[in-house]
N, C-alpha and C positions, 0 to 999 in steps of 0.2 A: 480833215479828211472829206474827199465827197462817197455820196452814197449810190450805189446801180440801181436801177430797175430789176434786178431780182434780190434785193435786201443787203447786197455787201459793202461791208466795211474795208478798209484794204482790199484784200484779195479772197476775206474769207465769204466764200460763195456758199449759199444753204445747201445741204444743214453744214452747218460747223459745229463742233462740241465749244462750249462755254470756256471750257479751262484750255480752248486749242493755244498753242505760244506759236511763235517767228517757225514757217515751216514751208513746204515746196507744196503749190496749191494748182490745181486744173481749174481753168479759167470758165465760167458760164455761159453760153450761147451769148445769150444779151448783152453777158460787158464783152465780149468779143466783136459782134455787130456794133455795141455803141464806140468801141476804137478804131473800127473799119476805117474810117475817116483818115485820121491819123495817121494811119499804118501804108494807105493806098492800097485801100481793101481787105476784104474780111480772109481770104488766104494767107496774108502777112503777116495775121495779128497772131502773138504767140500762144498759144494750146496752155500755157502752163506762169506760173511766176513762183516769187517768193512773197508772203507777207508777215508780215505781224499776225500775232494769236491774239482770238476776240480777250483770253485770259492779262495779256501783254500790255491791248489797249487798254481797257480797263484801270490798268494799274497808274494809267495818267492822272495829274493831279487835276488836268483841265482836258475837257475834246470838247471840240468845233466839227460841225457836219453840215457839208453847204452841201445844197441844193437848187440848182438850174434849172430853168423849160419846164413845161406844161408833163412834158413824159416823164419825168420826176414826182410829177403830182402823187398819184394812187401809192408810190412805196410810199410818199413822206408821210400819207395820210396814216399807211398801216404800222410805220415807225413808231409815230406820235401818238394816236390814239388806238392802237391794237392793242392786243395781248402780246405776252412774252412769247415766241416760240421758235425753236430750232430751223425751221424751213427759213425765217429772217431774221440772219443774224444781226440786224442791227437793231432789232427788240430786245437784247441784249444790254443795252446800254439805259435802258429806262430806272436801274436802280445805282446809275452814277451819280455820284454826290453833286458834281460840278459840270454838266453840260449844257452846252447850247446849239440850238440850229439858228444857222442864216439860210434866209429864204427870196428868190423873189416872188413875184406875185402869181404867178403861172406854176411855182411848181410848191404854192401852198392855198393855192383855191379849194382844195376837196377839205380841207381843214375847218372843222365846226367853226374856230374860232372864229373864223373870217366867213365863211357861206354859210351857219348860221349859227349865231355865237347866239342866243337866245337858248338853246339846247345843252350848254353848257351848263354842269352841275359841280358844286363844289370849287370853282376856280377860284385865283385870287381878287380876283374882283365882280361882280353879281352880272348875270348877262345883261347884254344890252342889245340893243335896236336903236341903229343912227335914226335918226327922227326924221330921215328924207324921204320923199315919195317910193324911190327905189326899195327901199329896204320893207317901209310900212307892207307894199304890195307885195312883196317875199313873205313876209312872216305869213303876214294875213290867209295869204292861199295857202301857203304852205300847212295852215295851221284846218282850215278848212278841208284840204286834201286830206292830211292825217285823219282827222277825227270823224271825216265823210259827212259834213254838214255844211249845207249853203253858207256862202257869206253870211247872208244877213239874218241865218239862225244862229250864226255863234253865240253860245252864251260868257259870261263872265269866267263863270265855273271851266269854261272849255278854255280859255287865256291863262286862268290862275294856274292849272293843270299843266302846263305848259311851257310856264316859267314868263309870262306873257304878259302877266298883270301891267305892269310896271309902263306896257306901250299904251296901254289904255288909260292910265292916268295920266301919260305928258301928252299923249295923243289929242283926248276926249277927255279929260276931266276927271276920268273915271267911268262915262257913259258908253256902256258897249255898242247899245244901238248907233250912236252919232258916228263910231267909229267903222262899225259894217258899211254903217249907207255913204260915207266916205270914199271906201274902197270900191262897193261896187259902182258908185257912179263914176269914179276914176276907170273902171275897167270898162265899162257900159260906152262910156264918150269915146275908149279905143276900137270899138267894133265898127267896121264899116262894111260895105257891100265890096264886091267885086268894082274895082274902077272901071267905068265906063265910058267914052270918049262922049262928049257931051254932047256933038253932032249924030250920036249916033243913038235910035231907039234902041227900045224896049229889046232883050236878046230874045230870038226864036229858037225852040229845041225843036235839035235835029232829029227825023225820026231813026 
């Protein structure tokens, strides 16, 4: 099945009741707009369908939930790592024995696992941090931001906290300083002035 922009599965548009079965359903703004296409505009698309009851799907041995595009992003995000709740019915399916999502890249970006799998607790495997410059400067400020302390006050204690340790040991050794002053001279060497045509001086403010 794919999933809407306002949490449905089939056709069942929030709220749906849990135990709903195969039934005649009114269609949601948004999956109406996103058919518009299809239909040759959003006056065509039909006000109404039939689908499947979330109680129905359910009852599969296996469900597949793909997801496209970037505008896909935010439901997948509150599919996958939300709470259960009526308003999206496809939180609904979090206590299926047998499911999986396919994703592509765009419309599983807002997902910890992948923007920042360091924040993950309890998964099947311990977080991690690709060991590239890219990612180092993600954590890093990231982790900076959170806690409201400069770079190069980060403590150990503020890494371990954080699920973080782990980049300052394949980073730095274990050394947190080596690892701050890392980062901010990588940041520090990005800063530049306004470009300035070289023939041309010093700017003058206008009064």
């Amino acid at each position: 099945m794919g999933i809407g922009r306002s949490g449905h599965i089939g056709f069942n548009e929030p709220p749906s009741p849990i135990k709903s079965i195969t039934r005649l359903v009114y269609l949601h703004r948004l999956t109406r707009k996103d058919a518009a296409s299809s239909f040759g505009g959003i006056d065509n698309v039909p006000k109404c369908a039939i689908t499947m009851g979330i109680d129905t799907i359910k009852k599969a041995r296996k469900i597949i939930i793909m997801a496209w595009s970037e505008s896909k992003a935010p439901i997948v995000k509150q599919t996958i790592e939300g709470e259960t709740k009526t308003t999206i019915p496809s939180t609904f399916l979090h206590d299926h024995p047998d499911m999986i999502f396919y994703l592509d890249k765009a419309a599983g970006w807002k997902l910890h696992r992948f923007n920042k799998p360091w924040t993950i607790k309890g998964d099947i495997e311990d977080p991690i941090v690709p060991k590239n410059t890219f990612w180092i400067l993600k954590s890093v400020t990231w982790l900076s931001h959170l806690v409201k302390t400069p770079i190069l006050r980060l403590t150990y204690s503020d890494y371990e906290d954080h699920n973080l340790a782990q980049l300052v040991m394949d980073v730095a050794q274990g050394n947190v300083e080596t690892l701050n002053l890392y980062v901010y001279k990588v940041i520090a060497s990005r800063i530049t002035g306004f470009p300035l045509n070289p023939d041309q001086g010093p700017l003058e403010l206008v009064q």
